[in-house]
C-alpha distance (Angstrom), angle and dihedral (degrees) to the residues before:
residue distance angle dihedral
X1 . . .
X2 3.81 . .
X3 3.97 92.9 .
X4 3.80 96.6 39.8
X5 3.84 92.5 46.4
X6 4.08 75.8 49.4
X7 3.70 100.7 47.0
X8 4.19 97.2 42.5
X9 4.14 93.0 54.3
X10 3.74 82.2 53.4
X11 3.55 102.8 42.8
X12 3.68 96.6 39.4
X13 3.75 106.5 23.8
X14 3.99 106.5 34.7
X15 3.79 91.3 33.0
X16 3.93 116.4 30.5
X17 3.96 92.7 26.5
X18 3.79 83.0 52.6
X19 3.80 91.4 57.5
X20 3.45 92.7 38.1
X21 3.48 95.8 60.9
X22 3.83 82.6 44.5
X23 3.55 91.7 77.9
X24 3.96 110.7 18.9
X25 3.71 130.0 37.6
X26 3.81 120.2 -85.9
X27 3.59 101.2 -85.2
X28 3.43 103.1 41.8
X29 3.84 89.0 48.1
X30 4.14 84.7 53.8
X31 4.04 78.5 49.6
X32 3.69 96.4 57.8
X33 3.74 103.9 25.9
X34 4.08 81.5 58.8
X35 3.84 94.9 47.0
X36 4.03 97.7 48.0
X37 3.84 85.6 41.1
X38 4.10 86.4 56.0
X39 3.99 90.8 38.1
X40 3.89 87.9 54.2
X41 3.83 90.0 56.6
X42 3.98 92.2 39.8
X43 4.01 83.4 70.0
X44 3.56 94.5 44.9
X45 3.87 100.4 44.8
X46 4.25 87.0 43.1
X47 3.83 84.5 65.0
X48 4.14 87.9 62.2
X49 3.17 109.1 21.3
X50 3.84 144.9 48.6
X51 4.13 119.0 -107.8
X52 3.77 90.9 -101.7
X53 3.90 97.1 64.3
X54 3.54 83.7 40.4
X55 3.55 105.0 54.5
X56 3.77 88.6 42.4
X57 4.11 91.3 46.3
X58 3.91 93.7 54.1
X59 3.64 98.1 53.5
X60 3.78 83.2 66.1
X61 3.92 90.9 42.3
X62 3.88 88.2 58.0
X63 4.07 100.4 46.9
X64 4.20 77.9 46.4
X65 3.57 93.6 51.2
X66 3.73 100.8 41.7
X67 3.88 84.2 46.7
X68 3.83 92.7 60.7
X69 3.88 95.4 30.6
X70 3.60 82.6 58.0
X71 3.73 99.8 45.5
X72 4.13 89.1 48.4
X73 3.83 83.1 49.5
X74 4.04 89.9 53.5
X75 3.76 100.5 37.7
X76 3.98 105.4 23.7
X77 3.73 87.4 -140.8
X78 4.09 129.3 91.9
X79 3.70 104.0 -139.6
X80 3.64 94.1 88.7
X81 3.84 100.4 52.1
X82 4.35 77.7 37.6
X83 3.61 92.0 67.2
X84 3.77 96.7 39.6
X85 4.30 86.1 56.6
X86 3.61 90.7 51.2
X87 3.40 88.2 59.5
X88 4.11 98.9 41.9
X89 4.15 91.3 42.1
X90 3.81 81.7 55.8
X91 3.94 92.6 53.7
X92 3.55 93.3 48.7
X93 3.55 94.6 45.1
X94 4.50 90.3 48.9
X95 3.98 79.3 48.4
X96 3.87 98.3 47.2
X97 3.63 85.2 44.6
X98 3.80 92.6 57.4
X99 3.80 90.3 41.4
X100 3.57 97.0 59.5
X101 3.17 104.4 40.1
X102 3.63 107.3 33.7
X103 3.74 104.0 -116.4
X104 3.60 89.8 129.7
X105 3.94 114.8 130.8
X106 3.38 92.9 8.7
């Protein structure tokens, strides 16, 4: 959790926000850096789950990703939007947990 959290803000915010803002203004490249960031984890949630969870599941990836787009924008460093996926991986993971084996609601 700690290194993926790690190697997504670099991948996606110190690299493709980067080039983003390359060729659009800053918000826009928060925008699009954010939806290709939440289109990357369509295809990998599709692979385990059905298009309902995933629908639901990447409106929450794309408030995330604007969120720490936004934060790289404003601080030009990913430790911020770093800490902030450490703490939404661990969500995910509590929730997965409870998925799989039913411990849901109880």
């Amino acid at each position: 959790m700690l290194i993926n959290a790690a190697i997504e803000e670099y991948a996606w915010r110190w690299f493709v926000f980067r080039q983003c803002e390359r060729l659009m203004p800053g918000f826009l490249a928060v925008l699009v850096s954010a939806a290709l960031f939440t289109i990357h984890h369509v295809v990998s949630m599709r692979a385990y789950v059905g298009w309902d969870v995933t629908l639901v599941s990447s409106l929450g990836l794309m408030i995330g990703a604007t969120v720490w787009s936004t934060l790289y924008w404003r601080y030009r460093s990913i430790w911020p939007g770093y800490v902030s996926h450490i703490f939404a991986d661990i969500a995910v993971y509590i929730v997965g947990w409870q998925v799989m084996f039913g411990t849901a609601g109880s």
